[in-house]
N, C-alpha and C positions, 0 to 999 in steps of 0.2 A: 561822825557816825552817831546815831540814836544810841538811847543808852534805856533798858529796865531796871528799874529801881522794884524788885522784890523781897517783901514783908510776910512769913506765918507770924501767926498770933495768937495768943488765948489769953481772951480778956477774961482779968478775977476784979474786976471796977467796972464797971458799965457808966459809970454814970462821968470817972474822971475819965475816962478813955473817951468817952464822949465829946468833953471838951479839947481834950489831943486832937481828935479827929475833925474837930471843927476851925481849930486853928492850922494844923496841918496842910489840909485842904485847901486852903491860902498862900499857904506859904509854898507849897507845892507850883500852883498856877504860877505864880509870881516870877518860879524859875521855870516856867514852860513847860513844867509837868502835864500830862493828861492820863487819868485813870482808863487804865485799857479791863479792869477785873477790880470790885470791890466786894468782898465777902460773897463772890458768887458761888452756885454749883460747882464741886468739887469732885475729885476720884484721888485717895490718896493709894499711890499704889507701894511706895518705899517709904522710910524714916521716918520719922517725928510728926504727928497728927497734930493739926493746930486749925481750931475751928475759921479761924479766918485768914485769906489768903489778901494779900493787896497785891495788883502789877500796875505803875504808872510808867509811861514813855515819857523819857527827856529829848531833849535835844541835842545832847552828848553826855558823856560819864561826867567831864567836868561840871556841867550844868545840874546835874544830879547829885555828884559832891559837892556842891557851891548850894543849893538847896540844905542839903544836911546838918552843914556847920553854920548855916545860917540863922544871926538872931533871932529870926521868928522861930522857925524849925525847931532851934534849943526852948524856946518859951513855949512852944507848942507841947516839945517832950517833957516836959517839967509833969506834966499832967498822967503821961504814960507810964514815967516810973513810979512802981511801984504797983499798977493797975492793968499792967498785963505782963506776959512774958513773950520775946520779939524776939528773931531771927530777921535781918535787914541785910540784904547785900545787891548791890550795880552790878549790872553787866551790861557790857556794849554789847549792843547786837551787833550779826555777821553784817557784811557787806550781802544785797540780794546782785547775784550775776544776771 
């Protein structure tokens, strides 16, 4: 089963986030990631407002944990910390009937 890997954000680094997001981005594909939303038009209607929003599709939860704790992913984040603050969580999506 497909898996969402969802990220809010609020970048206070533009410029190191920058480079997070460019390594990321890579590391992402790598494990069959594809961006379905990046910092697009939003409606927050509950909780925590975070100017940017990321959804990328895996190709399973594991493949989306295998992406995360992977060496690049960790050198990619080296960059993030510190330069925004992130809420990151997977989720399998349903089966469609």
């Amino acid at each position: 089963m497909t898996a969402l890997w969802i990220a809010h954000v609020d970048v206070t680094d533009a410029e190191a986030y920058g480079r997070y997001a460019k390594l990321a981005t890579q590391a992402i594909a790598d494990h069959g990631g594809v961006f379905l939303a990046r910092a697009s038009r939003y409606v927050q209607l509950e909780g925590r407002d975070r100017a940017r929003n990321v959804v990328a599709r895996f190709p399973s939860l594991e493949a989306a944990e295998a992406c995360y704790r992977s060496p690049a992913y960790q050198a990619a984040l080296e960059h993030a910390r510190g330069a925004a603050e992130r809420d990151l969580v997977i989720v399998e999506e349903s089966p469609q009937d």
